[in-house]
N, C-alpha and C positions, 0 to 999 in steps of 0.2 A: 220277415227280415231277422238274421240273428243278432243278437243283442250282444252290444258292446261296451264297452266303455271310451275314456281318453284314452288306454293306455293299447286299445285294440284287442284284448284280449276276445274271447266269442264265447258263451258258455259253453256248449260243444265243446271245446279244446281243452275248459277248463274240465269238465265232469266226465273226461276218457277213459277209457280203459286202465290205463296206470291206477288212476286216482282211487276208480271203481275197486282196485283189487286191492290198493292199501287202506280203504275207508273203513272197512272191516277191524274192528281193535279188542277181540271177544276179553269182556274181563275186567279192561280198564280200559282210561280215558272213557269217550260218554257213553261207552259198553259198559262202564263200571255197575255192580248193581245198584250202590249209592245215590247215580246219577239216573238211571233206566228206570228204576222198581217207583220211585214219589213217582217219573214222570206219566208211567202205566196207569197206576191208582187213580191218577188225578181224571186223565183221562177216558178211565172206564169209569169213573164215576160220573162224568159231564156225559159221556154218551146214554147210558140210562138203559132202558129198554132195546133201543133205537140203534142205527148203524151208523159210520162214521167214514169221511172220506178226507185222505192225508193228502194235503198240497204238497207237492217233494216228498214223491216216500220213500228217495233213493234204493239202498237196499233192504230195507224192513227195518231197519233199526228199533224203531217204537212200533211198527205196524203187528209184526208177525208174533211181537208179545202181548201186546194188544189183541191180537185175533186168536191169541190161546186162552183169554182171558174171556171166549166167547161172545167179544162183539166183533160183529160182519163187518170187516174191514173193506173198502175199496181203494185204488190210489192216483194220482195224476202225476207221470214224472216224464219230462224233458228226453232226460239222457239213457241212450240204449244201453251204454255200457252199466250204469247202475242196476237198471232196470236187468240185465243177464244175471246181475248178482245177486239181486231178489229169488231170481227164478230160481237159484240151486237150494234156495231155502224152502220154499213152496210153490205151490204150481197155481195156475191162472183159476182156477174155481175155489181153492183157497183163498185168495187175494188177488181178486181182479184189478187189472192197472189198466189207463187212458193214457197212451204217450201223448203228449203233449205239452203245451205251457199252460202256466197255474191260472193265470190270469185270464185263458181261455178257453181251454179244451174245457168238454162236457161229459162229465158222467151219468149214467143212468140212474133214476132214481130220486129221490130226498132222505135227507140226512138230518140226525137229530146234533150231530157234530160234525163241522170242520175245522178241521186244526192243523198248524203251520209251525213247526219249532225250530229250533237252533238259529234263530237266523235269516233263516231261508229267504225271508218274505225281500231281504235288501239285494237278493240277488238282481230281484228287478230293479232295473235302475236309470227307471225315469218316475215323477212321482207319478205320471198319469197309469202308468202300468202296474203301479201298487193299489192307486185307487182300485182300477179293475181289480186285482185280486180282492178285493172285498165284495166288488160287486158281483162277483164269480160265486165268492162261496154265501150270498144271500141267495143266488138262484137255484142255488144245491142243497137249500137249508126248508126244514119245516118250521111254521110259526112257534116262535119262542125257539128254535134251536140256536145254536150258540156257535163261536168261530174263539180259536181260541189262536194265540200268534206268543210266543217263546221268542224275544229279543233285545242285545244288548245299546244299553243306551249310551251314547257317546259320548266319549271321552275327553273332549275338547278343553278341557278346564284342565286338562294334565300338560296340554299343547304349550309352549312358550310363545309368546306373539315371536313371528319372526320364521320359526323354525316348523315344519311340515311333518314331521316323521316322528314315532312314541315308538317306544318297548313298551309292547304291554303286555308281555309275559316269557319270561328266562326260568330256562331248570335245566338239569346237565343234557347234552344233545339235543337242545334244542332253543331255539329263540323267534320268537312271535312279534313283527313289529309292521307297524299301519301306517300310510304314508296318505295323507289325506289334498285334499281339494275343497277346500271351504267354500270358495265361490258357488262349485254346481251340487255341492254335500256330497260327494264320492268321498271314497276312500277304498285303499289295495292293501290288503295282506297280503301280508310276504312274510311265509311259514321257511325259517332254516332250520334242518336236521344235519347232524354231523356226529361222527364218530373222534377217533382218534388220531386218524391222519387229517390231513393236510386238506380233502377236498368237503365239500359242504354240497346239500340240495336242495335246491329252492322250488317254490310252488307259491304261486300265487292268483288271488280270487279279487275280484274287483265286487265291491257294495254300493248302495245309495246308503248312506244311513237315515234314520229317524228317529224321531224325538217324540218321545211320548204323548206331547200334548198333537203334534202333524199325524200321528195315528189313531188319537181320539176324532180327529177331523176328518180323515179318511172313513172310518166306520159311522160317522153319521151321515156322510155323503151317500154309502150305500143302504141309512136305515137302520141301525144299528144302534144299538145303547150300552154304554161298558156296564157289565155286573160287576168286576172284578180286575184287582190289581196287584198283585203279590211278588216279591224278591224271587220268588223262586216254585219249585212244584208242592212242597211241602205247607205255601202258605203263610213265609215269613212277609212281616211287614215290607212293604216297600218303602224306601226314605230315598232323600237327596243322593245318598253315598252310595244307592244301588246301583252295581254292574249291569245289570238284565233287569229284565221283570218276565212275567207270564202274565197278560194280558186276554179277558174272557168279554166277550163281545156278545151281546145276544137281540137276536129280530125279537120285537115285540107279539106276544100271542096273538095277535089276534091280526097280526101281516099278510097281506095277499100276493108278495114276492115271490 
């Protein structure tokens, strides 16, 4: 069944072709090297030896630097049109992909890493289907491999009782603002771009969110023991005030998962 939220949206519709061909931002935004090169490191140093398979690998963004960096990438993505976009960067024996959803499709093999960033993981958006995404990437994982999940932690505390809707990020053409559902933990971004006239373009992604300690609970559900928990890729401290975190999960050695 494709996946919805309240507002009806379908991921299909959201991960189109349009989106596929603007998602691309070589340079800057999270193409920046600033933002791309800690998030490489981090994760060719967690894969080890060993090969690695990206939940959402939309278009390569981290994969295809990753697999320059000589570890054997594989991927699992949903949407055709992302997945077209991969392909002009490299071909299917370079970075073989499983269309499908994260939470179920099956790739071949075992992995000494799986890892899920930007976000991604709230695309699913019921919590049973996030559970599954861990117990996905425990059955794709060798003992002691690790699952690592890139995501931001909610905002709620910026919220005024009362009012549904935050800015949570303004710069010239452009304005980022969330309109939440506290009851079922949704929440819709709604990304506006504009120039100098008069008309503006809207795009928007519906999430579940989670709270760090609801994703501690999920990864023990599938077996899992956090090693690590850091503000960012580089390894700053995590505190109260942090936006994100990067979160590192890991099956115990000696696992028969």
């Amino acid at each position: 069944m494709p996946m919805t939220n309240g507002g009806g949206m379908k991921q299909e519709e959201i991960w189109d072709a349009d989106t596929a061909q603007r998602y691309d931002t070589p340079g800057i935004g999270m193409f920046a090297p600033e933002v791309l090169e800690p998030t490489v490191d981090r994760l060719a140093e967690l894969a080890g030896d060993g090969q690695a398979l990206e939940f959402a690998i939309g278009t390569g963004r981290v994969a295809v630097p990753l697999a320059e960096r000589g570890v054997p990438v594989t991927g699992i993505e949903l949407s055709s049109p992302m997945l077209d976009r991969l392909r002009t960067k490299v071909d299917e024996a370079t970075i073989p992909v499983i269309v499908g959803d994260m939470s179920t499709a099956v790739a071949p093999g075992r992995y000494t890493l799986v890892y899920l960033v930007y976000n991604t993981i709230s695309n699913l958006l019921t919590q049973a289907e996030q559970v599954e995404c861990f117990r996905n990437a425990a059955r794709h994982l060798t003992p002691g491999g690790r699952f690592v999940i890139e995501l931001w932690v909610p905002e709620l505390r910026k919220l005024p009782p009362g009012q549904q809707a935050m800015v949570w990020h303004s710069e010239p053409g452009y304005i980022g603002l969330d309109t939440y559902d506290v009851l079922h933990q949704h929440v819709v971004s709604h990304h506006f771009t504009f120039d100098e006239s008069r008309q503006a373009r809207l795009s928007r992604s519906p999430h579940r969110y989670i709270w760090p300690s609801e994703l501690d609970l999920m990864a023990q559900l599938a077996g899992f023991e956090l090693e690590s928990r850091h503000a960012d890729w580089i390894g700053s401290e995590f505190t109260a005030e942090s936006r994100s975190h990067v979160s590192v999960y890991r099956l115990p050695p000696g696992s028969t998962r």
